[in-house]
C-alpha positions as CSV (number, residue, x, y, z in Angstrom):
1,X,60.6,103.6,131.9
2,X,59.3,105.5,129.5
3,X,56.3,104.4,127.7
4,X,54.6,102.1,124.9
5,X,55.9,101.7,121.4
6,X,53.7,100.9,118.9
7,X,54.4,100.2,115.1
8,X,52.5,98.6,112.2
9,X,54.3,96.1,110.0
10,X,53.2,94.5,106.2
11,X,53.9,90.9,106.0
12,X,53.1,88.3,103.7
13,X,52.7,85.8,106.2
14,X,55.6,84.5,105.8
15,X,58.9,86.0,105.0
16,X,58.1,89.6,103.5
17,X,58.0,92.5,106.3
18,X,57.5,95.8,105.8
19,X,57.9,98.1,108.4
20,X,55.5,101.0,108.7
21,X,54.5,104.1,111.1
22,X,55.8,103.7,114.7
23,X,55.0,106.1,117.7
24,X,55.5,106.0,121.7
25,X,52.9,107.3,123.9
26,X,54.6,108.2,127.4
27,X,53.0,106.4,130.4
28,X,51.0,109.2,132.3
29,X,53.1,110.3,135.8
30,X,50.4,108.1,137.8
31,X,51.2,104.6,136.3
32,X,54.6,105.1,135.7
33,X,55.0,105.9,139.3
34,X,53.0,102.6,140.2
35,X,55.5,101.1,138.0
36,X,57.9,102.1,139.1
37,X,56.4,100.9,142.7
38,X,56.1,97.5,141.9
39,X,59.4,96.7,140.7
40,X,60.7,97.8,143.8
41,X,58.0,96.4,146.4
42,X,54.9,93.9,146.5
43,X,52.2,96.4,145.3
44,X,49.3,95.4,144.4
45,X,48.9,94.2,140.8
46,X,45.3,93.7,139.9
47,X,44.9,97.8,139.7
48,X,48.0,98.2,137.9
49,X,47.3,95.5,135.7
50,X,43.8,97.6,134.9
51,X,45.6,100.3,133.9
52,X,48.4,99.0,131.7
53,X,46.1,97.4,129.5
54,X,44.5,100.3,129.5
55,X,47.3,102.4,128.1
56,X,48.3,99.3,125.6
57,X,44.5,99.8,124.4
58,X,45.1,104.0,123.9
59,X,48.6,102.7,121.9
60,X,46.8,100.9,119.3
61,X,43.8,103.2,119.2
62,X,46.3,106.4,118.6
63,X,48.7,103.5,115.7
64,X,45.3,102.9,114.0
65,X,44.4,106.0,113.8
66,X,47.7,106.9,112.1
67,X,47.4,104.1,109.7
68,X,43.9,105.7,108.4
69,X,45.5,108.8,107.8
70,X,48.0,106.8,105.0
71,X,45.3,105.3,103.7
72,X,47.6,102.4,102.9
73,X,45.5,98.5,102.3
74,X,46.9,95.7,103.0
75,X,47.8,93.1,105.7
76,X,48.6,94.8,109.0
77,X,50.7,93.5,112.1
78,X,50.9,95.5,115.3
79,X,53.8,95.2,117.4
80,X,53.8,96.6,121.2
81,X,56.6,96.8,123.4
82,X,56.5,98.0,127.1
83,X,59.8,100.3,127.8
84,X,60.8,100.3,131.5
């Protein structure tokens, strides 16, 4: 369980996909040790729920802000995926 993946990808809409920049941000120690919590237990889920949104919302900020730094137009996509 590491983090959040982020990447952008060009389409046409319909068959044409071009991938672009990708990073991971790491999941701070705090929510990847709630994480970690609630696979193994009933934890509470409201909180963590909170916070992983949270940490999806700091992935797209940070892909955005790479994508302005290529000053490339066009039709965006952004793909997330959660690592555990």
């Amino acid at each position: 369980m590491d983090g959040i993946d982020a990447a952008y990808m060009k389409t046409d809409g319909k068959r044409k996909v071009e991938l672009g920049e990708s990073i991971t941000l790491p999941f701070n120690q705090n929510l990847r040790q709630k994480l970690t919590k609630v696979l193994s237990s009933n934890f509470e889920l409201k909180a963590l729920e909170r916070q992983l949104t949270e940490a999806h919302f700091d992935a797209i900020t940070h892909a955005i802000h790479l994508k302005k730094q290529t000053r490339d137009v066009g039709t965006a996509v952004l793909s997330m995926e959660i690592q555990f």
